[in-house]
MARDRENDO-77019 format. One record per residue (C-alpha): residue number from 1; x, y, z. Coordinates in nm, 4 decimals, m for minus. Layout:
<rec NUM; <X; Y; Z>>
...
***
This chain:
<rec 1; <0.0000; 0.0000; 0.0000>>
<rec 2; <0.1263; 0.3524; m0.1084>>
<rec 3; <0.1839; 0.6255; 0.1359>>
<rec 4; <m0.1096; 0.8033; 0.0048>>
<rec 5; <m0.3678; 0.4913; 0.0397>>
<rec 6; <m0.2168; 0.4150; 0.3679>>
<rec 7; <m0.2814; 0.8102; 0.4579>>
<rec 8; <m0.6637; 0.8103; 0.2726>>
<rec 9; <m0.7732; 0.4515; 0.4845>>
<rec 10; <m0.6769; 0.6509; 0.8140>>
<rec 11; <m0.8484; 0.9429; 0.7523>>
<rec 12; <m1.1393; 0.7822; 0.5627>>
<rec 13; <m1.2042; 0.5182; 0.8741>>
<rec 14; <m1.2142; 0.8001; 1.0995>>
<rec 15; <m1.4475; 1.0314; 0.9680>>
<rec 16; <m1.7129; 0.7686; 0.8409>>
<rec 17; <m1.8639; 0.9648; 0.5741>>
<rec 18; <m2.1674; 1.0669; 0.7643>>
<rec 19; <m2.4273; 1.2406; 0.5961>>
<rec 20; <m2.4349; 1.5861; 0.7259>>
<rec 21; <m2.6121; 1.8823; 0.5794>>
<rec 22; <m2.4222; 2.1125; 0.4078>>
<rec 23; <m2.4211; 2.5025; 0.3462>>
<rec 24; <m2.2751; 2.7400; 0.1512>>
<rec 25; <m2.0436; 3.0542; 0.2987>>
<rec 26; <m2.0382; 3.3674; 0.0552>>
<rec 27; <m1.6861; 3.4517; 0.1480>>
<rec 28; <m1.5541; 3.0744; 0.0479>>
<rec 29; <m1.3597; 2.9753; m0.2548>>
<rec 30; <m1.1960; 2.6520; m0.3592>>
<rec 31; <m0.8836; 2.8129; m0.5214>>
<rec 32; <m0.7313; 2.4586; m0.6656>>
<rec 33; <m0.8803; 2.0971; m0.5889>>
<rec 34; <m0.6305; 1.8391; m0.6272>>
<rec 35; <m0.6353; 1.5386; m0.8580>>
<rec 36; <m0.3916; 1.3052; m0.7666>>
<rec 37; <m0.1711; 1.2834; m1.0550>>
<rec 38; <0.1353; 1.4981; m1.1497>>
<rec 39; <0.0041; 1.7964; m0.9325>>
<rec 40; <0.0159; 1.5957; m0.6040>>
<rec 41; <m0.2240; 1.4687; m0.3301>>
<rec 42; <m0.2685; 1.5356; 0.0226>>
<rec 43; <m0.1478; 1.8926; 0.0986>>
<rec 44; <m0.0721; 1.8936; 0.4863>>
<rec 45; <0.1389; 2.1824; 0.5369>>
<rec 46; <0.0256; 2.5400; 0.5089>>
<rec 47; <0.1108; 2.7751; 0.2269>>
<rec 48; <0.3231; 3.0920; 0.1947>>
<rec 49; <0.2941; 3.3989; 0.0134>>
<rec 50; <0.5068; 3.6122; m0.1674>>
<rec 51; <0.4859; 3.9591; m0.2361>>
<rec 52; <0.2909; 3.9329; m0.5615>>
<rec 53; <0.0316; 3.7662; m0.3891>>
<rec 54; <0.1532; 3.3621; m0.5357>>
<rec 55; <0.0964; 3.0911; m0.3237>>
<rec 56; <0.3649; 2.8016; m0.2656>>
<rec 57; <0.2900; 2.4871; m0.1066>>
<rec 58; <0.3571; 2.0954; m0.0685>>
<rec 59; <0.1769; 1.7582; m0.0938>>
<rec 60; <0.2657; 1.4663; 0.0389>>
<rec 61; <0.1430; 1.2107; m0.1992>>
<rec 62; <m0.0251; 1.1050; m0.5522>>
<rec 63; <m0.1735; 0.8332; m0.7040>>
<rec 64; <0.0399; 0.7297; m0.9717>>
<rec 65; <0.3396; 0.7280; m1.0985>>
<rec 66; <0.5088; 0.6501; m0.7965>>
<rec 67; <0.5101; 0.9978; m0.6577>>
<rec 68; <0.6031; 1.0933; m0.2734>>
<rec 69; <0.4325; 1.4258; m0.3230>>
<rec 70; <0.5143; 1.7664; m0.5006>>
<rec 71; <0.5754; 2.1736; m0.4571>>
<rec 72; <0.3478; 2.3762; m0.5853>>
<rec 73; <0.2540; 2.7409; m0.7174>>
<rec 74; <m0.0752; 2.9239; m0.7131>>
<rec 75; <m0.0882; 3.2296; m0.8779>>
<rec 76; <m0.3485; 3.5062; m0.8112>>
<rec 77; <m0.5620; 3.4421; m1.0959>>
<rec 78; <m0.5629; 3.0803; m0.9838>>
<rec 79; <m0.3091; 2.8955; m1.2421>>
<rec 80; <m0.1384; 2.5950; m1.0942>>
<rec 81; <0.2131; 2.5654; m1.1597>>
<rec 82; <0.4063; 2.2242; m1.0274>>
<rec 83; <0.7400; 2.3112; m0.8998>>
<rec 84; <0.8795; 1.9884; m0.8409>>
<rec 85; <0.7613; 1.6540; m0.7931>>
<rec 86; <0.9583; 1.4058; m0.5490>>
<rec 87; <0.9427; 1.0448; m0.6489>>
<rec 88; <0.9720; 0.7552; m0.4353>>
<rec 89; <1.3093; 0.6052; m0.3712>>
<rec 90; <1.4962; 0.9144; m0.4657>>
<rec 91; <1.7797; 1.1077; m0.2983>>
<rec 92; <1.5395; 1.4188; m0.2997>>
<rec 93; <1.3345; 1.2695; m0.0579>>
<rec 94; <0.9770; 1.2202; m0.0247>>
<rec 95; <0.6406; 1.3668; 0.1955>>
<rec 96; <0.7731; 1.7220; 0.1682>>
<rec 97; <0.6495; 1.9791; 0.5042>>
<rec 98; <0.5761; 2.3445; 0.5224>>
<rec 99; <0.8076; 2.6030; 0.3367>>
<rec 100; <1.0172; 2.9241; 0.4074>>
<rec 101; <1.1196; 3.2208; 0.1485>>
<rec 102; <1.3448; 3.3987; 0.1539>>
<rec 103; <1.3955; 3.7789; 0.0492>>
<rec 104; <1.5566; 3.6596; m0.3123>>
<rec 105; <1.2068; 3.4252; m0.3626>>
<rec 106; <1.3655; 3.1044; m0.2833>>
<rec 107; <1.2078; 2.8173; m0.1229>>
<rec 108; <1.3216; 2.5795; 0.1614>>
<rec 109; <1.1806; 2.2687; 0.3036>>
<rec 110; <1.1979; 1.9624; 0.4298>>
<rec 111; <1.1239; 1.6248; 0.3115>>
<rec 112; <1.0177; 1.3508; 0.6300>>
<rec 113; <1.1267; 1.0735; 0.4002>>
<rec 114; <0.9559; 0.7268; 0.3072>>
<rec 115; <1.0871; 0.4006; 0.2188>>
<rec 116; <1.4514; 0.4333; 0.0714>>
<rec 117; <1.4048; 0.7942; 0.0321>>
<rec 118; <1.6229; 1.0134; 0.3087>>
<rec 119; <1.4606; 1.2926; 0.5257>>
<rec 120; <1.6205; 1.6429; 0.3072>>
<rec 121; <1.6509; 1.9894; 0.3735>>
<rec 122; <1.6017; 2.1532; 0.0066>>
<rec 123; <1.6234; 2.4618; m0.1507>>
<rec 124; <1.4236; 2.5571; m0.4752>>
<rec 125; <1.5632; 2.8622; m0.6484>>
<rec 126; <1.2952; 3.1201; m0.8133>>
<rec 127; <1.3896; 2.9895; m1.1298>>
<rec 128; <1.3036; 2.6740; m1.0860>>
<rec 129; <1.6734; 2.5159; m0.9732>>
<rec 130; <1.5832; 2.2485; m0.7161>>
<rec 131; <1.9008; 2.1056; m0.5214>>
<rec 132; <1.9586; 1.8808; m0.1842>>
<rec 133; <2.1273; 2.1034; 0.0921>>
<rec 134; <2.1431; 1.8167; 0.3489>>
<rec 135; <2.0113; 1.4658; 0.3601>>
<rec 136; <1.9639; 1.2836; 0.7027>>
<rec 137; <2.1251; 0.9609; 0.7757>>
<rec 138; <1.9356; 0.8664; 1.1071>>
<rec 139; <2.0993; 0.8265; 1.4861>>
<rec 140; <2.2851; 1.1625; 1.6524>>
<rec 141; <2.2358; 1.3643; 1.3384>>
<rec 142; <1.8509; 1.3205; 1.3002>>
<rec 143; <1.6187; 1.1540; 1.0543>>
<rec 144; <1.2772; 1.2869; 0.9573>>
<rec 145; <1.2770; 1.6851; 0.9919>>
<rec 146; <0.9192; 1.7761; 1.0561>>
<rec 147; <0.7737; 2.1515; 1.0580>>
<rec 148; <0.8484; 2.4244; 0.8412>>
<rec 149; <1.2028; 2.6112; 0.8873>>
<rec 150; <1.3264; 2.9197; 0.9549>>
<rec 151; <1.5233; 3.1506; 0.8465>>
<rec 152; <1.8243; 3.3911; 0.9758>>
<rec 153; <1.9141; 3.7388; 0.8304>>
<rec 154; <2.2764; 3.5318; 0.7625>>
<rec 155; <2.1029; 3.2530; 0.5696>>
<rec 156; <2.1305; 2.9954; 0.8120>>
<rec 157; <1.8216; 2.7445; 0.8435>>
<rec 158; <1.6751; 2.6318; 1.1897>>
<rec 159; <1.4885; 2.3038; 1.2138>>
<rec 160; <1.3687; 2.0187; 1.3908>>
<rec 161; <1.4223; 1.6629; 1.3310>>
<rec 162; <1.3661; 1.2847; 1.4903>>
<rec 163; <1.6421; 1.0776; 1.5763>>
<rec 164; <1.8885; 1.1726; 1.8351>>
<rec 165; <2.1209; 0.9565; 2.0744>>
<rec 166; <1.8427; 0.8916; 2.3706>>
<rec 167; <1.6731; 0.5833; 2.4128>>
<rec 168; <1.3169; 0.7530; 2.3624>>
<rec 169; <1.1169; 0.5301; 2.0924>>
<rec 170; <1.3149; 0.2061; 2.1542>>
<rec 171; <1.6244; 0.3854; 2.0988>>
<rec 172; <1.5661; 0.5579; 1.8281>>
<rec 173; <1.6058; 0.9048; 1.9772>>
<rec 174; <1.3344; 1.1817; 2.1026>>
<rec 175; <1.4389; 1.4314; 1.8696>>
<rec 176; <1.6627; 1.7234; 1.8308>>
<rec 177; <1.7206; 2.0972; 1.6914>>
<rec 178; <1.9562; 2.1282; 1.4079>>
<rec 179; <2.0977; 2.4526; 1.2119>>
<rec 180; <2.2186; 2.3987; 0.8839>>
<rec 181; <2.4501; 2.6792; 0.7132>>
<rec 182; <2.4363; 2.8362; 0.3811>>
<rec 183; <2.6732; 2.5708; 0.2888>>
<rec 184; <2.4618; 2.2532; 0.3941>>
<rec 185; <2.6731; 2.2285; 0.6912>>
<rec 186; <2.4537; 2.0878; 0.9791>>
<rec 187; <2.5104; 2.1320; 1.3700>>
<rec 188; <2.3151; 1.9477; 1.6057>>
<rec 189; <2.2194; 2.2614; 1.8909>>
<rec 190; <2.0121; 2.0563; 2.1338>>
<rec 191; <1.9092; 1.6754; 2.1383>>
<rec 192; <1.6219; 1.5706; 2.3661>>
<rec 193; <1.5963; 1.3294; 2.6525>>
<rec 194; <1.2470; 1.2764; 2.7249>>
<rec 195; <1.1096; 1.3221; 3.0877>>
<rec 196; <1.1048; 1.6724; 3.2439>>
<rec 197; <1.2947; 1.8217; 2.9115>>
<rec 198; <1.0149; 1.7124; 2.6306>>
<rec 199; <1.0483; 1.4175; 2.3317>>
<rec 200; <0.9238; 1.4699; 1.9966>>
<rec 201; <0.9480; 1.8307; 1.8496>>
<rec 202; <0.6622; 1.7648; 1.5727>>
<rec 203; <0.6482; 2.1484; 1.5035>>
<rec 204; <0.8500; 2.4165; 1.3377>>
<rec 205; <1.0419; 2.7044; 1.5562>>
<rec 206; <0.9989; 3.0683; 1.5646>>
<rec 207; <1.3188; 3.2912; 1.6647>>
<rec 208; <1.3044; 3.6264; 1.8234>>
<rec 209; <1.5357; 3.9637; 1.6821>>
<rec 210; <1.7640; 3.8326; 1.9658>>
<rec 211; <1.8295; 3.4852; 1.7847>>
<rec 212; <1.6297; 3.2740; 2.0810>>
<rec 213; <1.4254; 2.9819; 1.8994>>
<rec 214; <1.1165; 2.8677; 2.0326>>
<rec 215; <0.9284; 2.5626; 2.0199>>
<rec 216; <0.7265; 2.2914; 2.1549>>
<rec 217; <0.7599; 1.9206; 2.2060>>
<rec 218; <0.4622; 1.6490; 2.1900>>
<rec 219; <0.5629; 1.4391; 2.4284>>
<rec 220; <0.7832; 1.4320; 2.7441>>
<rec 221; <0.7192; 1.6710; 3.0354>>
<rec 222; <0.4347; 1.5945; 3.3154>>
<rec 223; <0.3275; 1.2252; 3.1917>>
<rec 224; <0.4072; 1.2862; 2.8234>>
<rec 225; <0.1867; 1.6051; 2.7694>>
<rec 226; <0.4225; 1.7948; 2.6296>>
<rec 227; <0.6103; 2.0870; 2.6694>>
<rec 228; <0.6826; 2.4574; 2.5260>>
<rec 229; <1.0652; 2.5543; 2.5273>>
<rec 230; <1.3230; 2.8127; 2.4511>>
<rec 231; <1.6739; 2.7620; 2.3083>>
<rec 232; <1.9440; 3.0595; 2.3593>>
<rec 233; <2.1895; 3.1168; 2.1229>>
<rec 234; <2.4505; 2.9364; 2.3242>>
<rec 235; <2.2191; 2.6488; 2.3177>>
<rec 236; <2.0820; 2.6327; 2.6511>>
<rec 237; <1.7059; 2.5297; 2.6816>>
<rec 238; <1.4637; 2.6224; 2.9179>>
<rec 239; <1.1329; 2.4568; 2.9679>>
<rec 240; <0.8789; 2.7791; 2.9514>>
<rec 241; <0.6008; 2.5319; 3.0345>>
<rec 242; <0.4565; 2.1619; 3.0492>>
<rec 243; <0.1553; 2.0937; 2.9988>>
<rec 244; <m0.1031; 1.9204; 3.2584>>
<rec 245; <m0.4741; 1.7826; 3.1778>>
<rec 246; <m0.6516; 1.9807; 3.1662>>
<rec 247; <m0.5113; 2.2691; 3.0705>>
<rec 248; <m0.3266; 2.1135; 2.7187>>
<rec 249; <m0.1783; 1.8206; 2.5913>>
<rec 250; <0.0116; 1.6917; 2.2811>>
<rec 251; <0.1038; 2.0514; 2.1519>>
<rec 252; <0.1547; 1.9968; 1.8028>>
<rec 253; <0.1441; 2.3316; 1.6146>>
<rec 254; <0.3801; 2.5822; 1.6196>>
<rec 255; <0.4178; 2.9273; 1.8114>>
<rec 256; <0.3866; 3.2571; 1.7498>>
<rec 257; <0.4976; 3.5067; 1.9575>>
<rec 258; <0.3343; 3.9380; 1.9763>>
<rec 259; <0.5483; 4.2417; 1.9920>>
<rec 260; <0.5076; 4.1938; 2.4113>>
<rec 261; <0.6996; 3.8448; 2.4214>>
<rec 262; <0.3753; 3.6523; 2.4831>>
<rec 263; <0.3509; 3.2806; 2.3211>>
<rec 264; <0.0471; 3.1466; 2.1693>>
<rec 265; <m0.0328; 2.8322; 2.0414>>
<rec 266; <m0.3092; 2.5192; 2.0446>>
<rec 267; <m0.2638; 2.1571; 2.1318>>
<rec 268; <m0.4529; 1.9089; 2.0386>>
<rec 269; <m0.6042; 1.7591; 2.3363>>
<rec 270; <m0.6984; 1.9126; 2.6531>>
<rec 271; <m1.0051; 2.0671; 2.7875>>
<rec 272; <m1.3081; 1.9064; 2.9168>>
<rec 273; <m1.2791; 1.5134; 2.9415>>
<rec 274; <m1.6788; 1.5160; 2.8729>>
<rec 275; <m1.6354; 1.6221; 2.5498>>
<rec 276; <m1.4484; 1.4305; 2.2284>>
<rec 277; <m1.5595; 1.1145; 2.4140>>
<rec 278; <m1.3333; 0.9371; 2.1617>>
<rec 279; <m1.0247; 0.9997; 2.3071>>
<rec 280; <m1.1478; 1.1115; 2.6514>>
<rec 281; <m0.8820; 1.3544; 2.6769>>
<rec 282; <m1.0965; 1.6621; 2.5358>>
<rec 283; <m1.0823; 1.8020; 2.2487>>
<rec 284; <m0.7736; 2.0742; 2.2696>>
<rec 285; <m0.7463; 2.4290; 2.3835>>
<rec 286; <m0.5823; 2.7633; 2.2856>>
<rec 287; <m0.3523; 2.9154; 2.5042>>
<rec 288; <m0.1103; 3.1461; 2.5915>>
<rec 289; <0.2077; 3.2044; 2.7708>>
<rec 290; <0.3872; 3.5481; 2.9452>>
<rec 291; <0.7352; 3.5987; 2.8921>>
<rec 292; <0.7186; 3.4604; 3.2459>>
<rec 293; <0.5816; 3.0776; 3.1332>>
<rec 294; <0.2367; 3.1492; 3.2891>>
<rec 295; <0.0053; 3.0230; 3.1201>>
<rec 296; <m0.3782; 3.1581; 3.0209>>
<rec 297; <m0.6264; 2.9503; 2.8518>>
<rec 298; <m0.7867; 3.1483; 2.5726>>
<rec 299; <m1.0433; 2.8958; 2.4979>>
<rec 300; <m1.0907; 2.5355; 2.5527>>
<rec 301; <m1.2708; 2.3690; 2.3040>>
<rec 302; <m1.5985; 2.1084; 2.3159>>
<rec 303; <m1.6085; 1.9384; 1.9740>>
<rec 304; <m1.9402; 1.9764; 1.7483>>
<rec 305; <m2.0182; 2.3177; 1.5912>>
<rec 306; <m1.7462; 2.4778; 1.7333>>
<rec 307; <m1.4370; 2.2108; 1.6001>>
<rec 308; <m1.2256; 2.0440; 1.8267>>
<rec 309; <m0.8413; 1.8649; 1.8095>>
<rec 310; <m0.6161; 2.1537; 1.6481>>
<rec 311; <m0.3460; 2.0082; 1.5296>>
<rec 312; <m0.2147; 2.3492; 1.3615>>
<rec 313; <m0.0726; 2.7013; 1.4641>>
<rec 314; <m0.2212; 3.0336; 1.4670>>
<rec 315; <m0.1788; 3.3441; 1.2999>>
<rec 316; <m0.2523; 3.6863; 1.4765>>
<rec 317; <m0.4126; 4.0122; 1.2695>>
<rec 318; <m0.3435; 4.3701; 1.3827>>
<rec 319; <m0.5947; 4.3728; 1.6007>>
<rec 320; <m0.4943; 4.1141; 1.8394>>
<rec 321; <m0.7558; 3.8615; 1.7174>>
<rec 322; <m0.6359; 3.5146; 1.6255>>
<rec 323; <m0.7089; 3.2539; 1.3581>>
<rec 324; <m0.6805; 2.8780; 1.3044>>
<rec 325; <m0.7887; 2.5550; 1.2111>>
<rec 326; <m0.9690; 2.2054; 1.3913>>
<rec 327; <m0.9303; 1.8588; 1.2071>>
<rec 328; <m1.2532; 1.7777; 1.4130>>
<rec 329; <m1.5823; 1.8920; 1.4783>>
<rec 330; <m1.8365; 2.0608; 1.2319>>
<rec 331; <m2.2177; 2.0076; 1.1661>>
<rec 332; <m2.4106; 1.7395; 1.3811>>
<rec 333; <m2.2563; 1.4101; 1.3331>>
<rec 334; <m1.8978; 1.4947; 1.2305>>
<rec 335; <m1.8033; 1.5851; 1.5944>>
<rec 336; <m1.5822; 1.3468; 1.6232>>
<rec 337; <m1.4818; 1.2803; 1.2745>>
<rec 338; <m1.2657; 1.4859; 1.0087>>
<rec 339; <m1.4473; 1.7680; 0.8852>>
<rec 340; <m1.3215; 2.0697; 1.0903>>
<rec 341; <m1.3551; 2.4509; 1.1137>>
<rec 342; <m1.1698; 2.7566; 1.0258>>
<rec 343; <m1.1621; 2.9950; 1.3543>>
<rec 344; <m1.1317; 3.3157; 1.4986>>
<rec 345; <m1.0532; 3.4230; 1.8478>>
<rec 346; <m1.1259; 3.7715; 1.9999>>
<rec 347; <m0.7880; 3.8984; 2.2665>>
<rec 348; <m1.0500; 3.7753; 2.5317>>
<rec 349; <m1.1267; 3.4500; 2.3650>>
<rec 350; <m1.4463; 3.4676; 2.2306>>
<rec 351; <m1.4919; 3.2370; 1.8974>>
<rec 352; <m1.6785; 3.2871; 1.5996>>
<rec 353; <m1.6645; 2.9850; 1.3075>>
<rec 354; <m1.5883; 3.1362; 1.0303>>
<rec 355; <m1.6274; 2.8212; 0.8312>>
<rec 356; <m1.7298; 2.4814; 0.8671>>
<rec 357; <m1.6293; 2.1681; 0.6738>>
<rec 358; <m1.8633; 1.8932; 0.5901>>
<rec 359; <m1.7725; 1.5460; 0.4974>>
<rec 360; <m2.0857; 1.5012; 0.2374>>
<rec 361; <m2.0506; 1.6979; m0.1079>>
<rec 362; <m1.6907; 1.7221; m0.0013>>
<rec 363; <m1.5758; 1.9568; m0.3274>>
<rec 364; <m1.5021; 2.2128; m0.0891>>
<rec 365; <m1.2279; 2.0057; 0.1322>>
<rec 366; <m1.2290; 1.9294; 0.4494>>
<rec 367; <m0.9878; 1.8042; 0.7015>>
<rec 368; <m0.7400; 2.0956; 0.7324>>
<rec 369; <m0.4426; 1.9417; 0.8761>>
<rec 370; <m0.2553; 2.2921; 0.8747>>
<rec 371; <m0.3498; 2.6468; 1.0185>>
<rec 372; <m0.4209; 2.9522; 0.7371>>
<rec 373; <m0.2136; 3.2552; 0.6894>>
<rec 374; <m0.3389; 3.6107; 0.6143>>
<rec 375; <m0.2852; 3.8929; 0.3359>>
<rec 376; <m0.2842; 4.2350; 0.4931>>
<rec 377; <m0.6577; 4.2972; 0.3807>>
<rec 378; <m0.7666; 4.0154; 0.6409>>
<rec 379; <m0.7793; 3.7451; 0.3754>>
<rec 380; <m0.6875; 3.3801; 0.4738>>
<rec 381; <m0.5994; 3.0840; 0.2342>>
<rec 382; <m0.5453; 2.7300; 0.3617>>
<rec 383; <m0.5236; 2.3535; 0.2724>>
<rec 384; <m0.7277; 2.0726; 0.3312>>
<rec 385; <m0.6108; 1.7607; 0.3271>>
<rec 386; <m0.8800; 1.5695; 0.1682>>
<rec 387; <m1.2021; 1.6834; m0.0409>>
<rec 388; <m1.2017; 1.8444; m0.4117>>
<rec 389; <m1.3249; 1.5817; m0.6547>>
<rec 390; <m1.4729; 1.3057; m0.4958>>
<rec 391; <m1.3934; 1.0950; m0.7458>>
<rec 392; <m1.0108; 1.0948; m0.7102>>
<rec 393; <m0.8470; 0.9642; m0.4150>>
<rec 394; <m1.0680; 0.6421; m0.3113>>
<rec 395; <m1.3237; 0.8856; m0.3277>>
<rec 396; <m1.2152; 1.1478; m0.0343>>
<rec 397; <m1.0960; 1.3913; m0.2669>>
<rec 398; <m0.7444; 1.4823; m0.3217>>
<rec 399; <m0.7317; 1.8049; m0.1095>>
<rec 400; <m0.7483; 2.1759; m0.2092>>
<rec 401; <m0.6316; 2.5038; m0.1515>>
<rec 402; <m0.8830; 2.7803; m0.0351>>
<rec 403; <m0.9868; 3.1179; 0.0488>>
<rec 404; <m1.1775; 3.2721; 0.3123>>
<rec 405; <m1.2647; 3.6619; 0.3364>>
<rec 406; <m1.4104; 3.6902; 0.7013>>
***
């Protein structure tokens, strides 16, 4: 079984295409729907934009051809352009995450790896030039970078990755930070050891003007909750916070961080244990953390209209307000399956859905695996990992790209 049908039967048994009404938002728009082919399947990671307004992107899988997914191009008027297409068993890798640009238009990622193709770090030049920086061999140097990267003013590229030399996972390591220069050159800056220090850094980091990066771990901490951290630029970590039910667990978005030093950030359990009766571990919160590490729940939330189990990050307008995504929750009788919401929170909390995702008449996606990002007129465009044409993909759908003008 491919990567992609081994991804669709997980996501497929889950959700158990229940019929559910559906309606129609004004402000929606299905930019591209995938088909499974050349252009990709599966988009997971979020999107960036570029000055121009084009959006880049990744999927992790197709349907043929033996294809480990693809990076993509949206332009304004909506033509898809495939960047690059990663197939299976090749020294580019395969399952490409999230994306940085830099100021020149260039694009770095990662690549988790599959089969006998190696976890990368690439960089794909405006023109087109696509070229290995690093490839990951496994043990002390990490395997399997996750999360988008990120960028220094001296061109230096901040990651995480699996692997490690602990004895998390059967010995196969809890995970570590890397840096990788200009030149490909990688340097390990902190390795994880489980317990009090956090395991498993699923997410990408964030680093303040003073070169701090900040992050969060999935596991490790108070009885594997989790655990928000800061690395200094001599490498030390502190542990800002770990997480306790049930105020958070299994933080697996990234951070974002206001002009005041606050943190903010979801996880995907957490909350009340009555609700998301699934898991019994609720269905994830929003919070946020001082500069100090104390930390303020900004909303805790109960599955059904209002989503549940964000799995993304946030993104935070002018105003203070903040936006995301749930895999979960949606009309009556997807609470607990994948069809999701797109979200906004006011600076005291308060929610209003700006979109929900249905699991019948699925053209418009559902599932968002990642968060959305925003244009400066309030705009947001986002992924979903399944829906588009129903009849591609075992009949989930492909994915798509979207807009959403609250």
């Amino acid at each position: 079984m491919s990567f992609t049908k081994f991804i669709q039967a997980i996501l497929l048994s889950l959700m158990g295409l229940a019929a559910i009404p559906s309606g129609k938002a004004q402000t929606y728009t299905v930019l591209y729907a995938f088909t499974g082919g050349t252009d990709g399947a599966l988009p997971f990671a979020g999107l960036v934009r570029d000055s121009a307004g084009n959006l880049y992107g990744t999927t992790i899988g197709a349907q043929e051809g033996g294809l480990e997914g693809s990076v993509f191009k949206l332009t304004p008027r909506g033509r898809f352009e495939l960047l690059h297409s990663f197939v299976g068993g090749g020294a580019d890798g395969a399952r490409p995450g999230g994306l940085v640009q830099d100021s020149a238009g260039n694009l770095f990622g990662t690549t988790a790896g599959w089969g006998s193709s190696p976890g990368t770090i690439f960089k794909l030049t405006r023109n087109g030039n696509f070229s290995v920086l690093h490839s990951f061999n496994g043990g002390a140097g990490g395997s399997g970078p996750g999360g988008p990267l990120v960028l220094d003013p001296a061109g230096n590229l901040y990651g995480v990755a699996g692997g490690g030399n602990s004895k998390c996972q059967n010995g196969s390591g809890c995970g570590l930070i890397f840096k990788l220069d200009p030149n490909g050159n990688e340097s390990v800056l902190r390795t994880f050891i489980g317990g009090k220090k956090g395991a498993y850094p699923n997410a990408g980091l964030i680093r303040d003007a003073a070169g701090n990066l900040y992050g969060t771990t999935s596991g490790g901490g108070h009885n594997g909750n989790g655990t928000v951290f800061k690395l200094d630029p001599a490498g030390y970590e502190t542990v800002l916070y770990t997480f306790r039910l049930p105020n958070g667990s299994a933080p697996n978005g990234g951070l974002i961080q206001d002009a005041a030093g606050n943190l903010y950030g979801t996880t995907l359990w957490g909350g009340s244990q009555a609700n998301c009766q699934s898991q019994k571990k609720g269905c994830g919160v929003v919070f946020k953390l001082d500069p100090s590490g104390n930390e303020t729940l900004l909303h805790i939330f109960t599955g059904g209209s209002e989503g549940g189990n964000p799995v993304a990050g946030l993104v935070m307008d002018s105003s203070g307000n903040l936006y995301g995504t749930t895999l979960t929750g949606g009309p009556q009788g997807c609470e607990n399956y994948t069809c999701g919401v797109v979200f906004k929170l006011d600076p005291s909390g308060k929610e209003t859905v700006l979109y929900t995702f249905t699991n019948t008449n699925g053209t418009p996606g559902f599932g968002p695996e990642a968060g959305v990002i925003m244009n400066s007129a309030g705009t947001l465009y986002g992924t979903t990992s399944l829906g588009g044409n129903l009849n591609d993909c075992q009949g989930g759908g492909c994915g798509v790209v979207f807009k959403l003008t609250p």
